[in-house]
ROSE-4610 file (N, C-alpha, C; in Angstrom, 1 decimal, always signed):
// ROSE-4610
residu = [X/X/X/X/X/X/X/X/X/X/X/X/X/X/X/X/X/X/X/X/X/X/X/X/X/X/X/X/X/X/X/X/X/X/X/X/X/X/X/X/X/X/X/X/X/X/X/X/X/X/X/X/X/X/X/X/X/X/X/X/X/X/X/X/X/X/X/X/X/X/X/X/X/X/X/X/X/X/X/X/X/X/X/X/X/X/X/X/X/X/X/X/X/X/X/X/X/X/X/X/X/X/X/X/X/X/X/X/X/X/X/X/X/X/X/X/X/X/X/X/X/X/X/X/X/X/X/X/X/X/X/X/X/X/X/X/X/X/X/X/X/X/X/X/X/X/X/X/X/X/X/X/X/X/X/X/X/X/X/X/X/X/X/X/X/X/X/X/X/X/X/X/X/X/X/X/X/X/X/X/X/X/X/X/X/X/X/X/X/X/X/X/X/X/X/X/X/X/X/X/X/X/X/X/X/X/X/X/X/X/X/X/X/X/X/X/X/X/X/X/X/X/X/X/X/X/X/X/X/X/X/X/X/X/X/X/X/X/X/X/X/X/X/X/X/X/X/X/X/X/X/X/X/X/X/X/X/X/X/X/X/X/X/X/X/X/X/X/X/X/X/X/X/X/X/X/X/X/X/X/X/X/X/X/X/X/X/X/X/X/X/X/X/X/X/X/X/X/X/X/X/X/X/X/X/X/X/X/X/X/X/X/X/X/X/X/X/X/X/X/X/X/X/X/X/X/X/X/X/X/X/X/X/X/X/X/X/X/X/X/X/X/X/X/X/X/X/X/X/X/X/X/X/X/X/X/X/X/X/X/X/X/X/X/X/X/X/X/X/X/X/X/X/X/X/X/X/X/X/X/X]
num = [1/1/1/2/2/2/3/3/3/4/4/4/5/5/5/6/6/6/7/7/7/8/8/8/9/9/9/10/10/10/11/11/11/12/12/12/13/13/13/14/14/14/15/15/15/16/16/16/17/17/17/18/18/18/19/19/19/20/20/20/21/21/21/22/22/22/23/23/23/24/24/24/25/25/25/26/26/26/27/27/27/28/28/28/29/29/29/30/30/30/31/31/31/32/32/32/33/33/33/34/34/34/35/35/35/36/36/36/37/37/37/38/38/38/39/39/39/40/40/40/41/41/41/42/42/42/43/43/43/44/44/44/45/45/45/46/46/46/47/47/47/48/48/48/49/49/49/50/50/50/51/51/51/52/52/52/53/53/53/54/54/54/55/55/55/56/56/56/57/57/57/58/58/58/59/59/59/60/60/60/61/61/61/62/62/62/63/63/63/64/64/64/65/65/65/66/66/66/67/67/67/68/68/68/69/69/69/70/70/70/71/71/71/72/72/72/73/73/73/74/74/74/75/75/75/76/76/76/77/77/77/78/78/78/79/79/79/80/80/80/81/81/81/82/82/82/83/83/83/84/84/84/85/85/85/86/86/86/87/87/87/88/88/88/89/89/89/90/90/90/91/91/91/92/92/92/93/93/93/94/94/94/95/95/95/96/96/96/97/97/97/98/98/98/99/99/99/100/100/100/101/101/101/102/102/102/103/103/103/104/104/104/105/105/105/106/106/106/107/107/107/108/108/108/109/109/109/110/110/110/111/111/111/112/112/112/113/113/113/114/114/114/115/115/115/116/116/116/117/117/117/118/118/118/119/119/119/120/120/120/121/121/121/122/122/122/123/123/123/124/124/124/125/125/125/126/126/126/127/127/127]
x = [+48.1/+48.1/+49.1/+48.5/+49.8/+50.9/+51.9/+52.7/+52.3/+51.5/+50.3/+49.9/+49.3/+48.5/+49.3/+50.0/+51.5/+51.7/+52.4/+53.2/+52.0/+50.7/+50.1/+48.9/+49.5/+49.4/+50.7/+51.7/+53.0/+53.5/+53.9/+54.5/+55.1/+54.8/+56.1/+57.2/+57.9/+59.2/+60.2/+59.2/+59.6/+60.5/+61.7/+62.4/+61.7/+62.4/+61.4/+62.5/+62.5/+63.1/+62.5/+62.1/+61.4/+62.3/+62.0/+62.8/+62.5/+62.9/+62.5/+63.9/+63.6/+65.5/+65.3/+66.5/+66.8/+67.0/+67.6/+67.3/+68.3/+69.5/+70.3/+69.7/+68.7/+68.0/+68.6/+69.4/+69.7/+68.9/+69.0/+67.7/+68.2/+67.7/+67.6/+66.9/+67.2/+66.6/+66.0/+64.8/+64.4/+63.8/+63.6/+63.0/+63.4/+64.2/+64.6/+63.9/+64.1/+63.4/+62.5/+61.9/+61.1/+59.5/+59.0/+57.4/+56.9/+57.8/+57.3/+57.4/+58.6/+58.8/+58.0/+57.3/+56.4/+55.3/+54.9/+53.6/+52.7/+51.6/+50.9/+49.6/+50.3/+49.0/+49.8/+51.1/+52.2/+53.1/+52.4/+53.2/+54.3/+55.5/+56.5/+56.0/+55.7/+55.4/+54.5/+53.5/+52.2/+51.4/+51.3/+50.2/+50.5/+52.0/+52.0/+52.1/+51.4/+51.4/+52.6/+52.4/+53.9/+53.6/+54.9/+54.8/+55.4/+56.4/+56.4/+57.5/+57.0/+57.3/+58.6/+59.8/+61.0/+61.6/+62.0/+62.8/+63.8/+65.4/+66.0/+67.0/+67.1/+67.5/+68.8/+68.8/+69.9/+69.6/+68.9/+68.4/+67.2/+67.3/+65.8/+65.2/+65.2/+64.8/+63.4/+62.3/+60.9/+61.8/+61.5/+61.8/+60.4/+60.2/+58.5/+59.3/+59.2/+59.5/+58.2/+58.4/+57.7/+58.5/+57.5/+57.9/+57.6/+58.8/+58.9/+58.3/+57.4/+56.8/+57.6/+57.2/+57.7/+56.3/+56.6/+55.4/+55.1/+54.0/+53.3/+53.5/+53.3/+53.9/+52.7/+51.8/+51.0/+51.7/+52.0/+52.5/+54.4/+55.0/+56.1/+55.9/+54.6/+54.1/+53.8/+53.6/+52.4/+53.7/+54.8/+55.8/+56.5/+56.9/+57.7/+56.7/+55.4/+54.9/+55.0/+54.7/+54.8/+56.3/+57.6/+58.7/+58.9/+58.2/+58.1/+58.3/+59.2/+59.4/+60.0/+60.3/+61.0/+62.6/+63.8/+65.0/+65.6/+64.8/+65.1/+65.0/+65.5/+65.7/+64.3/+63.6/+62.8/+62.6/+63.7/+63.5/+63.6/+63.8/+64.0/+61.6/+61.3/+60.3/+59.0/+59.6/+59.2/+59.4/+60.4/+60.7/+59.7/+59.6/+58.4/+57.4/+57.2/+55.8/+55.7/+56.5/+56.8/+56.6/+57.5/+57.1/+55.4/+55.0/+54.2/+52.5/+52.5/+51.2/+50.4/+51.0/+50.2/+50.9/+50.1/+50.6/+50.8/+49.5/+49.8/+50.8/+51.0/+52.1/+53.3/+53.6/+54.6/+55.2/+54.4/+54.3/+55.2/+54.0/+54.2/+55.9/+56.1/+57.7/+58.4/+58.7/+59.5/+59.3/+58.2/+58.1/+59.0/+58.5/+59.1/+60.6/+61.2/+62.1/+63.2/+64.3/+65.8/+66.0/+67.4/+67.7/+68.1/+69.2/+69.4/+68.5/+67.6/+66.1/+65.1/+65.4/+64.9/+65.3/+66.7/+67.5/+67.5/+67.2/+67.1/+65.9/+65.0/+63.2/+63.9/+64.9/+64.0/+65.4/+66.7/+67.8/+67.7/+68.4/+68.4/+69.4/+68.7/+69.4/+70.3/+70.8/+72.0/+71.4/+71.1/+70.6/+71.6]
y = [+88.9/+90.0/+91.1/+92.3/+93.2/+93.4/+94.3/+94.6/+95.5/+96.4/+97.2/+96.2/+95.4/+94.5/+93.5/+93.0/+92.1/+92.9/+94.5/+95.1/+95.7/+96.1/+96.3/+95.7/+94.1/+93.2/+93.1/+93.4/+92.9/+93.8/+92.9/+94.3/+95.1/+96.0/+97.4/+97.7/+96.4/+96.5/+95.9/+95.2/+94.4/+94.6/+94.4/+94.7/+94.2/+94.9/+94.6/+95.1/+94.1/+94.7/+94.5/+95.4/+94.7/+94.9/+93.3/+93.2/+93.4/+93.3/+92.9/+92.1/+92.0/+91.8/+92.5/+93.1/+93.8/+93.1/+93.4/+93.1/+91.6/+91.3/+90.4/+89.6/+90.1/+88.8/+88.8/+89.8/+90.1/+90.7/+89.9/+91.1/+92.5/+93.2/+94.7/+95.1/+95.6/+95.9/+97.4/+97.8/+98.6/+99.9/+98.8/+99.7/+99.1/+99.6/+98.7/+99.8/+99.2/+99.8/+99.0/+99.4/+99.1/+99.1/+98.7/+99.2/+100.0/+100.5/+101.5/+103.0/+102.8/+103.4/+104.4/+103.4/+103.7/+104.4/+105.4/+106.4/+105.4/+104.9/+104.1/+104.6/+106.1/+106.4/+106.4/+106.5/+106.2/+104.9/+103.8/+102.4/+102.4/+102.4/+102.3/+100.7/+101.0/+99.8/+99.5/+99.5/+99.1/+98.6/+98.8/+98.1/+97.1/+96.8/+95.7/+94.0/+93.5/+92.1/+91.2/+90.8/+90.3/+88.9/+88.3/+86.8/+85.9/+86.6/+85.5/+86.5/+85.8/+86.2/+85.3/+85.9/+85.3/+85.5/+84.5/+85.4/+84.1/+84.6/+84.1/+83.2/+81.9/+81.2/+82.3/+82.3/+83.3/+85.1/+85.3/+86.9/+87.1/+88.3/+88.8/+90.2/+89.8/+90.5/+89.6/+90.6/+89.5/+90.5/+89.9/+89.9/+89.7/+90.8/+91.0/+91.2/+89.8/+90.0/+90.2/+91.2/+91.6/+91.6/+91.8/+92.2/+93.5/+93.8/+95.3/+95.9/+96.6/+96.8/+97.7/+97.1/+98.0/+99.2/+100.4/+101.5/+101.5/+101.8/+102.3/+103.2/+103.7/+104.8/+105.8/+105.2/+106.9/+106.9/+106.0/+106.3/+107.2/+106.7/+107.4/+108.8/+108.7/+110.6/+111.3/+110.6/+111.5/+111.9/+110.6/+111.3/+112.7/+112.4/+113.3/+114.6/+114.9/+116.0/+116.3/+115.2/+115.8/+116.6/+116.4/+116.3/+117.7/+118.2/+119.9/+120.5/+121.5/+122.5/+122.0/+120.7/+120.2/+119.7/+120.5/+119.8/+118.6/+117.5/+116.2/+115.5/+114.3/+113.9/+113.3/+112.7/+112.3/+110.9/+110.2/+108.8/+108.7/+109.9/+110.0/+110.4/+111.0/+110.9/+109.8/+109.0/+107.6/+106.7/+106.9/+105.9/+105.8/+107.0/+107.2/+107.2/+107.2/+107.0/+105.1/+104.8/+103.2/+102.9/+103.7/+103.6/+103.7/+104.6/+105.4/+105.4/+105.5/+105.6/+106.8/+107.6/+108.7/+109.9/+110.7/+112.1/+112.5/+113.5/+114.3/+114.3/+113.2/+112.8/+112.7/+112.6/+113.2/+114.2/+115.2/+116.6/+117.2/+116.8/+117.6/+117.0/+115.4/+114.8/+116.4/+116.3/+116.8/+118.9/+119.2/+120.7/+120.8/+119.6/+119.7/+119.2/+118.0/+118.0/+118.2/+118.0/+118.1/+117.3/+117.7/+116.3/+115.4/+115.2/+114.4/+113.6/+113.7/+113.6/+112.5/+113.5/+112.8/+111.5/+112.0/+110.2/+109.4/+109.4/+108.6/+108.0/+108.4/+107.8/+106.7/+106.8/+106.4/+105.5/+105.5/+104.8/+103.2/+102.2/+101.0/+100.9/+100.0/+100.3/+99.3/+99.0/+98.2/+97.9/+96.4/+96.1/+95.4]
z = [+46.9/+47.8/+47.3/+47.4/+47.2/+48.4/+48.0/+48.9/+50.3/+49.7/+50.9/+52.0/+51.2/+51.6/+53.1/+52.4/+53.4/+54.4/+54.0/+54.9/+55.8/+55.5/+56.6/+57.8/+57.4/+58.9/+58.9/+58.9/+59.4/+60.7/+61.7/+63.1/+62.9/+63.5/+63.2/+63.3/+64.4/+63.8/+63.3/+62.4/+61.2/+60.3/+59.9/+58.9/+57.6/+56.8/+55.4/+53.8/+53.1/+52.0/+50.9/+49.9/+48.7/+47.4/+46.9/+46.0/+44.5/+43.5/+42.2/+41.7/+40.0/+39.8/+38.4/+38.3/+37.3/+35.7/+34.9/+33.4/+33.1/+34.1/+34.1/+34.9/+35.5/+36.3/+37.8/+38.0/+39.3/+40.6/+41.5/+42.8/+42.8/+42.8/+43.1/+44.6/+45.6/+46.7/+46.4/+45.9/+45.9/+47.4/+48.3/+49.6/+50.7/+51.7/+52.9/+54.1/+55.3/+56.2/+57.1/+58.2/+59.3/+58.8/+59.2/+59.2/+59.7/+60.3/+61.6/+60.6/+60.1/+59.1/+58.0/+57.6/+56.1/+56.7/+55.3/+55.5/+54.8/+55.6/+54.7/+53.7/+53.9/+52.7/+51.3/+51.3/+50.1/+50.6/+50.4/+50.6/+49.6/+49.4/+48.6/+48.0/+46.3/+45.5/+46.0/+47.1/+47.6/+46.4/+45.4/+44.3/+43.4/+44.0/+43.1/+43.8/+43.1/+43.6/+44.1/+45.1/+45.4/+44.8/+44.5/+43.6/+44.6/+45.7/+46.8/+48.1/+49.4/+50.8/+50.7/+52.0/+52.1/+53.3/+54.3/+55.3/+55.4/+55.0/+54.7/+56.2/+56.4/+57.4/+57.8/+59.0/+59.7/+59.7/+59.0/+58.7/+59.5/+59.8/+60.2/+59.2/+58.2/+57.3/+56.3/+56.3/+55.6/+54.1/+53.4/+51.5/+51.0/+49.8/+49.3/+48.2/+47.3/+45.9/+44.6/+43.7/+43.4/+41.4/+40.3/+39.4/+39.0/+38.8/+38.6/+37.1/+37.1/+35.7/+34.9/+33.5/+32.2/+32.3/+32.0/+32.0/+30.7/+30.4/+29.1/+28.4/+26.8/+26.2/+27.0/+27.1/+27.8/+29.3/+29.9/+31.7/+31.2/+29.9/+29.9/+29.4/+28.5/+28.3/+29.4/+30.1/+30.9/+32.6/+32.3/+33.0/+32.6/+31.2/+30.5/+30.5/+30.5/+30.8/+32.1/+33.5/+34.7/+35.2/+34.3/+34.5/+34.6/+33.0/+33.0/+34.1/+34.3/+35.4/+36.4/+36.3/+37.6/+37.3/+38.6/+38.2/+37.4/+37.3/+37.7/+35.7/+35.9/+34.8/+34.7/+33.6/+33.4/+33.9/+33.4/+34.3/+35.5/+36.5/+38.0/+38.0/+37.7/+37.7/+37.3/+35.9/+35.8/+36.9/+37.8/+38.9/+39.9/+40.2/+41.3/+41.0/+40.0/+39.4/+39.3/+39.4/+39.3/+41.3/+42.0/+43.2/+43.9/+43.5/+44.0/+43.3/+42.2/+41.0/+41.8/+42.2/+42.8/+42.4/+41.2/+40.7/+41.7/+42.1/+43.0/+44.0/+44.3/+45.8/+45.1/+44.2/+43.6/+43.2/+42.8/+42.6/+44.0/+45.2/+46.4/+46.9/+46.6/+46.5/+46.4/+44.8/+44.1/+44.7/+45.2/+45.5/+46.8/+47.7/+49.4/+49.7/+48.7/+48.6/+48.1/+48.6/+47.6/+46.9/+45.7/+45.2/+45.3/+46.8/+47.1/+47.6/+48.5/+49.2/+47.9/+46.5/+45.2/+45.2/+44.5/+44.3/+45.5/+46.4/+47.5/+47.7/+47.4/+47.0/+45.8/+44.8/+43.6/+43.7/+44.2/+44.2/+44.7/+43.9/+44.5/+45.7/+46.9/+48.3/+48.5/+49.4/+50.2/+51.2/+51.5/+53.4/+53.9]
């Protein structure tokens, strides 16, 4: 099941954190938040398969661990071209393109929001 998939039978006011783990093998909290929350036509990570569900004894938080992908030389061209014209560093736009796999809805990201607004889509979180 993907992450889409989980978070949209899950109740809305579900806590939810999704995880991966970074290059030391550490969890990384990539997306924290409610259900109620999410636009489910841009599921944050929504396409990737989750490898296993968690809700940790004492917490009320569900955990959607997932592996976080390495992109491709064409997915890192084709950021580095979307990047053109836009404030932002290129690996801030490879991120969301890791978030999201939706050009266009990134495009419109990066037109309607700020930077801070930016780094805050693509930043690892604290729950």
């Amino acid at each position: 099941m993907t992450i889409k998939d989980i978070l949209t039978v899950t109740g809305g006011r579900t806590k939810v954190v999704i995880l991966s783990t970074d290059e030391k093998e550490k969890y990384i909290a990539l997306w924290y938040g409610n259900i109620d929350d999410i636009d489910f036509e841009h599921v944050p990570f929504g396409n990737y398969e989750v490898e296993h569900v968690t809700v940790i004894n004492g917490e009320d938080v569900l955990q959607l661990h997932f592996e976080y992908p390495e992109l491709t030389k064409q997915e890192r061209d084709a950021a580095g071209r979307e990047a053109v014209g836009y404030p932002y560093p290129t690996e801030w736009i490879e991120r969301l393109f890791v978030k999201y796999r939706d050009w266009n809805y990134i495009k419109e990201l990066l037109v309607t929001k700020d930077k801070e607004e930016i780094y805050n889509e693509i930043r690892v979180v604290n729950y």
